[in-house]
N, C-alpha and C positions, 0 to 999 in steps of 0.2 A: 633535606627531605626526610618524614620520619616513617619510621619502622611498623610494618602493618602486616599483622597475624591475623587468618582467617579463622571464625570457629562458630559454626550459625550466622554468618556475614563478620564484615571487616570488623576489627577492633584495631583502631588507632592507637598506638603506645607513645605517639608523641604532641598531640592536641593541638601539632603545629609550633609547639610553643618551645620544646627542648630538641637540640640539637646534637642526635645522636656521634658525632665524631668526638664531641667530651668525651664519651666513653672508651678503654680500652679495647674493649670487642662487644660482642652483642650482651655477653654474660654479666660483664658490669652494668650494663645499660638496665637491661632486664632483671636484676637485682633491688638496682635502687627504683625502679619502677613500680617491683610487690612490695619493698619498704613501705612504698609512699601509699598505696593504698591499703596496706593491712595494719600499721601501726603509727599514732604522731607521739613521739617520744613529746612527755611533760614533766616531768623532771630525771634528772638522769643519774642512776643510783647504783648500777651495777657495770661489770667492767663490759657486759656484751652491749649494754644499752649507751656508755659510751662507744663503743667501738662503733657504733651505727650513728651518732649525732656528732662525731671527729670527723673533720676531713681527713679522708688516706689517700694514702696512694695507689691505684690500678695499676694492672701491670702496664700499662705506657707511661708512670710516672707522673701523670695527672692527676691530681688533687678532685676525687669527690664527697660530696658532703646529702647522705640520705637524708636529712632531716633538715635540706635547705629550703628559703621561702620558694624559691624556684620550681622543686621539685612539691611542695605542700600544695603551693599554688594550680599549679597543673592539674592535679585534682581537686580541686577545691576543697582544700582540706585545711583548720587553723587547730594549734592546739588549744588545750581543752586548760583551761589554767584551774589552779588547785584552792581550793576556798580556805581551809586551814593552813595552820602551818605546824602539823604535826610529818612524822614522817613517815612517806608515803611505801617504804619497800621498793621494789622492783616496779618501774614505772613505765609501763608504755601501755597506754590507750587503746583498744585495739576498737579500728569502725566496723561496726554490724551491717553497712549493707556495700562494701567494695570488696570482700570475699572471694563472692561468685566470679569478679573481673579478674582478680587477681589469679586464682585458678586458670581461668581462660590466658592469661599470659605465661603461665606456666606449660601447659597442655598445646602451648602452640610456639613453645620456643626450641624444639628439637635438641638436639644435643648440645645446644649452649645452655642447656639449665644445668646445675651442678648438683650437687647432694646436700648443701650449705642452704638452696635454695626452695628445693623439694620440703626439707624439714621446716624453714621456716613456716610455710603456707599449710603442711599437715598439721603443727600445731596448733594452727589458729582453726585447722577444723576439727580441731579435737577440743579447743577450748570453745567453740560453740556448739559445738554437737553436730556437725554437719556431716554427716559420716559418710551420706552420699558421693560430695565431692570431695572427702579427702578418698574414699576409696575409687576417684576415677584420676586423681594422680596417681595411686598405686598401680593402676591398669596402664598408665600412660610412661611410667617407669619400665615396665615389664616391655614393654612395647617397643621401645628406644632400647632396649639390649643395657640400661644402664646399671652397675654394680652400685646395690645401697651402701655397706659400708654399717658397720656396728651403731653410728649415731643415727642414719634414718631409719637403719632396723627397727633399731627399739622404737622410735615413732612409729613405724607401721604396730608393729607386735601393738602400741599401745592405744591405736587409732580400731582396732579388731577387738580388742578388748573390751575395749567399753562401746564401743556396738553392740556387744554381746554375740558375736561371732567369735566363739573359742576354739571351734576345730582349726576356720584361719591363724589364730593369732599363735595357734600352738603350734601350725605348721613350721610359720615364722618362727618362732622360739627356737625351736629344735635344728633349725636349721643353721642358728649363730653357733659358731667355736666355741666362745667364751661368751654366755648371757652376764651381761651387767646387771647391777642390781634395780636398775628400773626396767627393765624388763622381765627381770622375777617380780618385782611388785606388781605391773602390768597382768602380769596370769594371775598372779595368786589374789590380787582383790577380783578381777574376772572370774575365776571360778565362786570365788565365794558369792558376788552378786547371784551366782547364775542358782544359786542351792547346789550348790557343787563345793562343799566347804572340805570332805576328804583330800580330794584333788589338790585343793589349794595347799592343806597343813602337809601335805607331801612333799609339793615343789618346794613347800617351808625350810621342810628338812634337808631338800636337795642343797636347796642354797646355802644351808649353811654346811651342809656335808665339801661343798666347792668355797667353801673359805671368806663369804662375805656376808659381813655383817651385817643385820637388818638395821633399819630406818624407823622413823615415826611410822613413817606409809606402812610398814610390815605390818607391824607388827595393831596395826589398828583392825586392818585385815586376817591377822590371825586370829587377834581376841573376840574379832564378831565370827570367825570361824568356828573356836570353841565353844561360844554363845552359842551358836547354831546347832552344835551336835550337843551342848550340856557335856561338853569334855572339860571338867575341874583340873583331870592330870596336867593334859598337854596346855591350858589355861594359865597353870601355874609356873610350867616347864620356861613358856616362853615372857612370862612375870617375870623369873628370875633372871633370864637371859639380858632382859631391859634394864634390869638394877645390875647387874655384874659391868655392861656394858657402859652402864652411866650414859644410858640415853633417854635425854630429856623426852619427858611428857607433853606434850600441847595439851590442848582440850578436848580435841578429838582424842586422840589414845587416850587420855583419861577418863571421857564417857567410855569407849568403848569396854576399854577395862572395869570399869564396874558393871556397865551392864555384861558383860562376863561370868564376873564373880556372881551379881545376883540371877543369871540364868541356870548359873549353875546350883542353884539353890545355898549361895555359902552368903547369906545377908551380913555376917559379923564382918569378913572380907571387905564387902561390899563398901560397907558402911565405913570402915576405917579408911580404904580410900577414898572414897569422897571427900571426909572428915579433914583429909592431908591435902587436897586441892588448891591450889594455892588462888587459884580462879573460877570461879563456879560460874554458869550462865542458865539460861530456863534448861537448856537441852541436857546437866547433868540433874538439875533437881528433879525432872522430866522422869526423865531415865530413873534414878534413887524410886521415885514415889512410882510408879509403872511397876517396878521389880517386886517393892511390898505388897499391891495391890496383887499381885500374881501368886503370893502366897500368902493370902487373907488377910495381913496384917493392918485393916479396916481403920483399927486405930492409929495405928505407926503414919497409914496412909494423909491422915488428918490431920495429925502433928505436923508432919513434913509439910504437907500441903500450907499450913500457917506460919508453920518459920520459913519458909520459899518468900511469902506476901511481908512478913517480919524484916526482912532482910534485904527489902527493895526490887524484888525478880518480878515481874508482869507473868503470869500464868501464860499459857497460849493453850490454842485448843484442844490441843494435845493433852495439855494436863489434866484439864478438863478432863476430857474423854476416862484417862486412867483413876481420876478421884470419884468420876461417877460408877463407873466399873468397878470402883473396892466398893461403895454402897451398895450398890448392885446384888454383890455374894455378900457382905454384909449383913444386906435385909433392913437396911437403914432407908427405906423408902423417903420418910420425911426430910430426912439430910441431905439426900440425894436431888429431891426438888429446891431445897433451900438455894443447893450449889448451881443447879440447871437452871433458877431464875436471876444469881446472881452472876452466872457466866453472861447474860443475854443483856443483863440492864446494868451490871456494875462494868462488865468490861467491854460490852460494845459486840461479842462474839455472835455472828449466826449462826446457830446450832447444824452440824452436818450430818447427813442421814445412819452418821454410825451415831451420831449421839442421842438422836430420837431412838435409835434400835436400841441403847443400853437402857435410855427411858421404857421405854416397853418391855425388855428383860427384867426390869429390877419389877417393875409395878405385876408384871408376870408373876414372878417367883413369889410374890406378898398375895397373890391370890385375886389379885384389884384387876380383872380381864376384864374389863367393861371400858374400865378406864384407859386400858390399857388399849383396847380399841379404839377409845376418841380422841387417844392422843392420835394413834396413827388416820386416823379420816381426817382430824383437824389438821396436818402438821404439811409442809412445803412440801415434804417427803414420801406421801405417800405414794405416787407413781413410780417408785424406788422398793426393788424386790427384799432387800435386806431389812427393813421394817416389818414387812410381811413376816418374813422367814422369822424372825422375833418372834413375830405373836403367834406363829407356829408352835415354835419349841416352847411359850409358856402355857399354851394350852393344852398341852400335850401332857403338862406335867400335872395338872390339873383335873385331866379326864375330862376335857369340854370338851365335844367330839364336834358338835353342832359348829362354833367357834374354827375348831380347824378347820373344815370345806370351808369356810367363807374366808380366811386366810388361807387355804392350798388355792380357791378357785382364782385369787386375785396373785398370790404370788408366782405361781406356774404360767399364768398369761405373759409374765414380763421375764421369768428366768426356768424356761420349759427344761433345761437339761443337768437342770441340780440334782443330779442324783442322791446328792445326801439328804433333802429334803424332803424326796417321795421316798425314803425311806424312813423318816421321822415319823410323816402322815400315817404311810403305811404301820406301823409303832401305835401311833395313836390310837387308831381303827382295831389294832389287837390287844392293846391295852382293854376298851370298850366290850370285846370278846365280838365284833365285828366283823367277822371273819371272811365274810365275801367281798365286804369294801379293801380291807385288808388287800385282800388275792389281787382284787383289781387294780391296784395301784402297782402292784409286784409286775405286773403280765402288763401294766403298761408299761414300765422300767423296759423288759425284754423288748415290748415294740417298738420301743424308739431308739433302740440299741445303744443305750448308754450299760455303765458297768462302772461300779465302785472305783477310786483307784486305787492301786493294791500299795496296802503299808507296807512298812516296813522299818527295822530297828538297827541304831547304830552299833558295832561291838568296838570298843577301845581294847585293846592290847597290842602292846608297843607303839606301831601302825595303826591309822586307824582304820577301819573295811567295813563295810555296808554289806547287809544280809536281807533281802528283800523275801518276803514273806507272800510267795506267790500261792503257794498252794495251800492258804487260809483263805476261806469266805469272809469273815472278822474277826476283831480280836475282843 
C-alpha cells in the first residue's frame, strides 16, 4: 500500500506502482521520490551525481538506486539523451514542471525530511527562480522545529538573495558562526544587484578580514561594485588580489573587469585587458565599445565596432544600441542611420523603443525635429513614453516650445509622474522667457506630490561611505 501526504487534496507518492517497504524508512523513500521528479541524471560526471545514479545502501542495508527505470518510470519520466559528444560538465537535467510536486512531498513529509533533502529542492528553486516555493520550505522548516545546519543555511541565505530580500537573507547570514564563502558571495552580489554596492565591497572586506579567499563569484561582484561607485582604488585593490591569488578569470570576471576599468574612466586599463583575453564573446566587445561611446571616443567606437564584425562576433542589439549612441554625441547623424538600417536589414534585429529613442536624440541634437517627430508617429513605438521623453529634451535644446506641448501632452498621458521630465518642460517654457507656463507645470509637480529624488555623492577613503545630499534642491 503506498504512502499518501495531504496538501490541497491527496497526493499519492506511490502511483500504486512502488512498494514502499524497499525503503529503509520513510526518509529514503521520500528522498528518491524528489530525485525522481526534480532531476533525470544524463550523463554522470561529478562525484554527487554519481552518488545519486549508484546503488547504496539505506540504513536497512537495501540496495537503492534514484536513477532507476522503476523509479523514472513512476513519473513518467525518460532521460534526455545528449546530441553531441562534447563534454557536458555537471549533468542533471532538471524538469520545469514537477517542482511544485516535489515541494508538496517535502512540506508534507514531517520530520522524516532531513536537511540533505530540504537543500536539494531549495536549489532547484533557486535555479528556477521560484522563490515563492522555495521560501515556503523555509516556513515549513521553521515550523517542524528543524536545525538547518551551515549547508542549507547558505541555501536559504542564497534563496533570499536573489529574491532580493536582503534584510532576510542578512538575518540569515549573521546568524551562521562561521559564514562560508558562498554565503558571503550570496550578500555580496545581493547587495550589489540591489544598488547597494558599499554594503557589498564591505562584507568584501569582512571576508577577507575572516581569512577566505575570494572566488570568480567575488570577485565578479566586486568589479561591477566598483564599476558602480567609479571606485578605481578599491577596483584595482581587488585586481591585484586576483593576480596574487592566481585565480583564474572566466568570462564573466573578465567583462566585468574591464567594464570596471572603463567605468572608471582608465580606457588604457581597459583596453589592455581585453587585448589579454584569451576568449572574447559579443558581451566583452559589447562592454569594450559601450565604455568608449561613454567617453565620446565616436571614433574608437567604429573601429571596435568593425574589428567585433572582422573577427566573426554577430553584433546583438545591444551593441547596436551603444554604436548608435556614440553617433548620437557624435553628431554623426548620417552614420547613425547607415547603422540603424543595417541593424534592421543586414541582421534581422527589430529595433526596441530605446533604440527609436537614441534615433530621435541624435536627429534632435542635429536640429532635424521634424524628422525627428515622424520617426516617432511612424515607428512601433510610439505608445512608449521614452520616445516622447526624447523628443522632449531635443526640443528643448532647440527652443521649440510649440514641439514640447505636443511631446509633454502625449508623454505625460502615458508616464504622469516622471518628475524629471515636468521638470525639463518646465526648463523649456523658461528657456522661452515663458514664465507662467513655466509656474504651471512647477505647481503641478507640488499637486501631484511627487518630489525629485534626492542625489547624492560617493566619498572613497579607505571605506567606502555614501553622503547623501538632502538639503540641496539640485546640483
Amino acid at each position: 500500500m503506498g504512502i499518501r501526504y495531504g496538501l490541497g487534496g491527496n497526493l499519492d507518492l506511490s502511483h500504486g506502482q512502488y512498494d514502499s517497504s524497499n525503503a529503509s524508512n520513510i526518509e529514503d523513500y521520500i528522498f528518491q521520490r524528489v530525485i525522481s521528479f526534480i532531476h533525470v541524471p544524463y550523463q554522470i560526471s561529478t562525484p554527487w551525481a554519481r552518488s545519486q545514479s549508484r546503488p547504496q545502501k539505506g540504513s536497512n542495508g537495501l540496495k537503492t538506486d534514484h536513477s532507476s527505470p522503476l523509479i523514472r518510470d513512476t513519473c513518467g519520466i525518460r532521460p534526455i539523451p545528449i546530441k553531441d559528444n562534447r563534454s557536458q560538465g555537471d549533468s542533471i537535467r532538471p524538469l520545469p514542471h514537477r517542482l511544485d510536486e516535489a515541494v508538496k512531498i517535502v512540506c508534507c513529509g514531517g520530520s522524516a525530511i532531513s536537511p540533505p533533502t530540504f537543500s536539494l529542492v531549495l536549489q532547484e528553486t533557486i535555479h528556477r527562480r521560484e522563490f515563492k516555493l522555495g521560501k515556503a520550505i523555509h516556513a515549513h522548516i521553521l515550523a517542524t522545529g528543524l536545525t538547518p545546519g551551515k549547508y542549507l543555511n547558505t541555501k536559504l541565505i542564497i534563496l533570499y538573495a536573489k529574491a532580493g530580500d536582503l534584510n532576510a537573507a542578512r538575518h540569515l547570514f549573521d546568524q551562521m558562526p562561521d559564514p562560508n564563502l558562498f554565503a558571503y558571495n550570496a550578500m555580496i552580489s545581493g547587495f550589489v544587484h540591489k544598488g547597494l554596492e558599499p554594503r557589498g565591497l564591505e562584507l568584501y572586506y569582512s571576508m577577507r578580514d575572516n581569512g577566505l579567499d575570494p572566488d570568480q563569484f567575488t570577485f565578479s561582484s566586486v568589479f561591477h561594485a566598483c564599476a558602480g561607485l567609479a571606485s578605481l582604488e578599491h577596483g584595482r585593490r581587488a585586481h591585484c588580489v586576483m593576480i596574487k591569488k592566481k585565480t583564474t578569470a572566466n568570462i564573466v570576471v573578465s567583462s566585468a573587469l574591464v567594464d570596471m576599468y572603463l567605468k572608471c574612466s582608465n580606457l588604457d586599463d581597459a583596453r589592455q585587458e581585453f587585448d589579454t583575453l584569451p576568449d572574447r564573446n559579443v558581451i566583452t566587445w559589447t562592454a569594450l565599445i559601450s565604455g568608449y561611446g561613454r567617453h565620446g571616443k565616436v571614433r574608437d567606437v567604429i573601429e571596435l565596432f568593425h574589428q567585433m564584425i572582422e573577427e566573426d562576433f554577430r553584433p546583438n542589439s545591444v551593441t547596436f544600441l551603444s554604436l548608435l549612441s556614440a553617433c548620437s554625441h557624435g553628431g554623426l547623424v548620417d552614420t547613425g542611420w547607415k547603422y540603424f538600417v543595417s541593424m534592421i536589414e543586414d541582421y534581422g534585429f527589430r529595433p526596441k523603443k530605446e533604440h527609436y529613442a537614441v534615433m530621435v536624440d541624435m536627429m534632435g541634437r542635429a536640429g532635424r525635429l521634424n524628422e525627428a517627430y515622424e520617426l516617432v508617429c511612424n515607428s512601433p513605438c510610439k505608445d512608449h513614453s521614452v520616445v516622447w521623453g526624447a523628443l522632449i529634451g531635443a526640443c528643448r535644446n532647440y527652443g521649440d516650445v510649440e514641439m514640447v506641448k505636443v511631446a509633454a501632452s502625449k508623454f505625460f498621458k502615458m508616464s504622469p509622474e516622471n518628475v524629471g521630465k515636468y521638470v525639463v518642460v518646465s526648463n523649456a517654457f523658461a528657456a522661452s522667457e515663458m514664465w507662467e507656463k513655466a509656474a504651471d507645470v512647477r505647481e503641478r509637480i507640488g499637486r501631484l506630490g511627487l518630489s525629485k529624488e534626492t542625489a547624492w555623492s560617493s566619498v572613497v577613503s579607505g571605506n567606502i561611505t555614501l553622503q547623501t545630499a538632502k538639503d540641496y534642491k539640485s546640483y
